[in-house]
N, C-alpha and C positions, 0 to 999 in steps of 0.2 A: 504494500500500500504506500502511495506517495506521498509526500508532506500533504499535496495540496488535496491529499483526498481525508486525512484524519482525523480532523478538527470538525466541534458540529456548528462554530459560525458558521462553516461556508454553505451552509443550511439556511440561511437567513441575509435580506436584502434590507436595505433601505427604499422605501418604493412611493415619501414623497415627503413633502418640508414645505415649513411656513415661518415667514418672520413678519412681524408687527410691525409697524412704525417703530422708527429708532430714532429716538430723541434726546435733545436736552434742557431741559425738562419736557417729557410728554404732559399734556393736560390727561390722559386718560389714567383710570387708577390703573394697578399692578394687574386685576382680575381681568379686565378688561383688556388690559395687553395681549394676556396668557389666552382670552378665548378666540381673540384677531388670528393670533399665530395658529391655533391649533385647528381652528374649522378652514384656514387657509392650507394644514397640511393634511389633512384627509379629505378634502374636494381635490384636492396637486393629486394624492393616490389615486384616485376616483373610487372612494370610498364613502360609504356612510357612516356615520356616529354609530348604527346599530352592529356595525362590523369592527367595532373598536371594542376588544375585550380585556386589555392590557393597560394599563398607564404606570408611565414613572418618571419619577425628577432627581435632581440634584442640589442642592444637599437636603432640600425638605425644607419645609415652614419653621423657622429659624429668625431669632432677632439679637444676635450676638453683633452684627456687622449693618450699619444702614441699610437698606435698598439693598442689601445680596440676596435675600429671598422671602417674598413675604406672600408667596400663593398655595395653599396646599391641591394636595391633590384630592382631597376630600372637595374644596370648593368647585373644582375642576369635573369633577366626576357630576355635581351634582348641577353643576351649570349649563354641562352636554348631555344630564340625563344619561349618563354611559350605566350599562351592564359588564361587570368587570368579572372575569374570570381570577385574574391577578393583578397586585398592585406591589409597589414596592419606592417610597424613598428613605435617603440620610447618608448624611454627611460624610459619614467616615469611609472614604471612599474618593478614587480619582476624581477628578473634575466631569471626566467621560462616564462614568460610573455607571450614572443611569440609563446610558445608553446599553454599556456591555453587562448591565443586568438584565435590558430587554432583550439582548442577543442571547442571553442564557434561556431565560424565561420561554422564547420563541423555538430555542433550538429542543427545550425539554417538552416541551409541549402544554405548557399549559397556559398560551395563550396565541393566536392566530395573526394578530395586529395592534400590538403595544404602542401607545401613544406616548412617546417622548417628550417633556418641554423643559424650557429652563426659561426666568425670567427676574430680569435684573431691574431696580428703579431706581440706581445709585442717585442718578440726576437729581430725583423729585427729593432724596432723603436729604440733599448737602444741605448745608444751613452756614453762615458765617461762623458758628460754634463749630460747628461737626461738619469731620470730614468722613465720607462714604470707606477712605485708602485707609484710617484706623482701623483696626482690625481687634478682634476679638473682645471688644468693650460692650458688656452691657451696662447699663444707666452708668453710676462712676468707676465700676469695678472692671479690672483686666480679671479675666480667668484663664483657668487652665494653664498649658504651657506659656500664655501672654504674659502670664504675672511673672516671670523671668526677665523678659525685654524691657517693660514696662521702668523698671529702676532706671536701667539708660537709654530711655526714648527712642526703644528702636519700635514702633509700637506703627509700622508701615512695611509695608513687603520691597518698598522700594529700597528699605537699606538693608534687606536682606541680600535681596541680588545683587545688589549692588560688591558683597565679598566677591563673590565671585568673578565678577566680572574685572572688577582690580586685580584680582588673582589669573584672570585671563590676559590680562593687557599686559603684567609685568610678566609672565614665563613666556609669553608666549609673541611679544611685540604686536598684540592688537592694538591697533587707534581708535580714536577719537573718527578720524573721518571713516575706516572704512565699517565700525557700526552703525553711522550716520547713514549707509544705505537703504537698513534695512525698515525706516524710519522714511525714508525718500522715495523709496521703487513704493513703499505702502501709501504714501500722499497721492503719488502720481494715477496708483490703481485708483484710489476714491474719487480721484478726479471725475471717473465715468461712474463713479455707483452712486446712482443716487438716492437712498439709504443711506447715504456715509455723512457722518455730521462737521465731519474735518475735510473739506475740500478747496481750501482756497491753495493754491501753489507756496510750495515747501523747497528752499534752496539749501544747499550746504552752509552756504553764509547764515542763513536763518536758523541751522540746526545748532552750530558752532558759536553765537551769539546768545543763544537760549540757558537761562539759569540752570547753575547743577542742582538736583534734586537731593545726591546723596553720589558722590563722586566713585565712578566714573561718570553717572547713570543723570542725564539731561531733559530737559522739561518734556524732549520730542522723543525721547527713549523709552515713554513711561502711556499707559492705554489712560483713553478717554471715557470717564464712567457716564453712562447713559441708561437711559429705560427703553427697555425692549424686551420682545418675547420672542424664543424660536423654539419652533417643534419639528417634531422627524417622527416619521411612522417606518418601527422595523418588522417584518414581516414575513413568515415563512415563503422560501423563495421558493417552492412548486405554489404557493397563491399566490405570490408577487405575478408570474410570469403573467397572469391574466388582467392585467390591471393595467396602469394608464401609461406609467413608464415604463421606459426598459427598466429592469431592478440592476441597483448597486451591490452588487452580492460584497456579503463581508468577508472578505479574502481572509484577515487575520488582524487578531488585535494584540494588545499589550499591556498591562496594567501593573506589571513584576517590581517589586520595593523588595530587595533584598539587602540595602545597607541601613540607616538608622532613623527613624522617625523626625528628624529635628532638620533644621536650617542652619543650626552653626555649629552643633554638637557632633561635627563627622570629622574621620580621619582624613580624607581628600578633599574642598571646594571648589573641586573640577568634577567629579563624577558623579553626576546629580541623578535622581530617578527612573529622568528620561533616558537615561543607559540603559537600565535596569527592563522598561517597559520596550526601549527599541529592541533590543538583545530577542527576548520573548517575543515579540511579531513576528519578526526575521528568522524565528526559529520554527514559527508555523506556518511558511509558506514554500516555494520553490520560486517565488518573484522574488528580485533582485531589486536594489535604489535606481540601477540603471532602467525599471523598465519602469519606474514612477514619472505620469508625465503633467504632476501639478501638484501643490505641496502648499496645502494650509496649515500650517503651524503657529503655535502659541508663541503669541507675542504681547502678553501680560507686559514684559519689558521686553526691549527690541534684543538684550541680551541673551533672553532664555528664547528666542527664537533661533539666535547664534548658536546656543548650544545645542538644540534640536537637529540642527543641518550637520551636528557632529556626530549627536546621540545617533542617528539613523542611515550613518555613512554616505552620505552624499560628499563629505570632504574629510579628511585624516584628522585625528586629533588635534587641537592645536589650529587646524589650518581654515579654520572659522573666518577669521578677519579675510585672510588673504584670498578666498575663495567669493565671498563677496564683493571685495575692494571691486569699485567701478559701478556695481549695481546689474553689467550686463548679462551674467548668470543666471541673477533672479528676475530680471524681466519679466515682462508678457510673453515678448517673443525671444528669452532664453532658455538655455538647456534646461532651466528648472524654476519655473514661474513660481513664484510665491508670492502668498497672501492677496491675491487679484482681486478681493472685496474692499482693497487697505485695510484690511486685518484692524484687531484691536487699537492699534496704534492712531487708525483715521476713519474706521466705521462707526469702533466705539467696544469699550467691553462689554462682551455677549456669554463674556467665560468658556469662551472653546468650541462654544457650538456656532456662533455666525462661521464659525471654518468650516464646518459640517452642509452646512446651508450653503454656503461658497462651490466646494467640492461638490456636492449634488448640482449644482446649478451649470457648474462648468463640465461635468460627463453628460451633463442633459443639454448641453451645446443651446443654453439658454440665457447666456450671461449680459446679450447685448454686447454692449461699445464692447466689455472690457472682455469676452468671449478671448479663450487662445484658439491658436490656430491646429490643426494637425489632427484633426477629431481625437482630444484625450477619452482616454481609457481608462487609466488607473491612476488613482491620486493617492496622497496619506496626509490625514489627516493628526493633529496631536492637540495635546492641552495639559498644564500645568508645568511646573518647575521645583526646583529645591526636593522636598521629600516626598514629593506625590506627581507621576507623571503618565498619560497614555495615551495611545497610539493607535490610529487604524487606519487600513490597507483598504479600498474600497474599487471594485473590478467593475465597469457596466457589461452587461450581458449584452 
């Protein structure tokens, strides 16, 4: 039996996807995003609400973080009237999480067409007081692992990455300018999405000029919090075939954390998660980087994007910066297009799934302006950094 036959994702597609308006601030509440999205991804299937037996989310109805999740799937179910065979969200779990539970869930059988969403209102939560990038604060209190940070105000994911990426730039002579691409080839995609709430034209001089957040790591290195909702219907792929799209069969994914729970409590700040979860894709399939022909990847910060094109070999360790330097790589029209939505960095944070939504959009050769050329096939998709990272391999039929 071959790699590509012994895995039971490849039992299951993606077979359609919905995003809300994406704003900053949206006027509509959080519930109202979540139902735009999701009656938008199951008309995309050409499905009914009565043929939705599955839902699930990420991280779940939670108020540790502004605007990172405030919709349950209880609301969800009872707003579309669904009959659920299974459900499932929470937290502890990759950022993709809910998705490779519904590819579980679909591949065991006990549900036919799981409804996917995630929905973010960071926008609508900012306030002069509060910012949405705090993390882990309810009312005055740090919890959990926060109450560690919390003493030296690292109490932001920006100055976590931010070791890293220090620690990328001295071993390894990355700059300044050539991270600045991956921040620039993402402006220039938004230019055509119009979805994308950062679209005015983005120079090197403008990146280079832009305040540091947490050095190395620069105002335009850093994702734009907004309110949005996106959904994805996974779907066993003997039903997919009958249905509206070609199906995305799900080649293979990744989710593998085999070093340590923590963001600064590791023996290496080079070898982050997303090793871990690429390593594990790559090990369930017989597709190569070389046959990937479009790459939406997490771009939380433009750094852990840099590490992703590492984690998944498309460049040698180390050879992050120099493999980007120019930008023509990652074009539209280069060897290896990425983030074509302008990714987090100029659409807006969607937390991993506006890539999903991207990647559906561009194998369904329905991207418009910002469409590649060469009818893509297979893309990979990714999400997260530091101690939680994952990956998916996504084939259209």
């Amino acid at each position: 039996m071959s790699v590509s036959q012994r895995y039971l994702e490849k039992s299951t597609a993606i077979t359609g996807v919905g995003l809300s308006e994406v704003a900053r601030p949206s006027l509509k509440s959080p519930l109202c995003l979540t139902i735009d999205a999701c009656v938008a991804a199951i008309e995309d299937a050409g499905l009914t609400r009565d043929d939705i037996d599955g839902v699930t989310t990420w991280p779940g109805l939670m108020d540790s973080s502004p605007g990172m999740s405030e919709v349950s799937i209880q609301e969800v179910k009872e707003a579309l009237r669904l009959r659920l065979n299974w459900y499932m969200g929470g937290g502890e779990a990759p950022q993709h999480g809910s998705i490779m539970s519904a590819v579980a869930a679909v591949a065991a059988g006990f549900a036919n067409h799981v409804l996917v969403f995630r929905t973010v209102t960071e926008a609508q939560a900012q306030t002069p007081e509060r910012r949405a990038s705090v993390i882990g604060v309810t009312g005055s209190r740090l919890t959990s692992w926060f109450s560690w940070l919390g003493p030296v105000n690292a109490v932001s994911a920006s100055i976590w990455v931010a070791q890293y990426a220090q620690r990328h730039f001295e071993q390894f002579g990355t700059t300044s300018e050539q991270l600045a691409q991956i921040a620039l080839i993402g402006r220039r995609n938004a230019q055509l999405n119009p979805q994308a709430v950062m679209r005015t034209p983005l120079t090197m001089e403008d990146y280079l000029a832009s305040r540091f957040i947490a050095t190395p790591l620069r105002l335009f290195d850093c994702d734009v919090p907004v309110d949005g909702s996106t959904a994805i219907i996974v779907s066993r792929l003997d039903a997919a075939r009958d249905l509206r799209n070609p199906p995305l069969r799900v080649e293979a994914l990744g989710c593998a954390l085999h070093g340590r729970f923590s963001w600064e409590q590791v023996p290496d700040l080079y070898e982050t998660a997303a090793f871990d979860a690429a390593r594990m894709m790559w090990s369930r399939t017989d597709l190569k980087p070389s046959d990937v022909a479009v790459a939406q990847l997490y771009d939380g910060f433009s750094f852990l994007c840099l590490s992703w094109l590492e984690a998944l070999g498309f460049c040698p360790r180390g050879e992050g910066g120099r493999f980007i330097e120019g930008g023509a790589r990652i074009a539209r029209d280069g060897e290896l297009p990425l983030n074509t939505n302008g990714g987090q960095l100029s659409q807006g944070r969607l937390h991993g799934y506006g890539q999903i939504f991207e990647a559906a959009e561009q194998l369904w050769g329905r991207a418009g302006e910002r469409q590649i050329a060469n009818n893509p096939r297979v893309a990979v998709c990714s999400a997260g950094g530091g101690p939680v990272g994952s990956c998916f391999l996504l084939v259209r039929e």
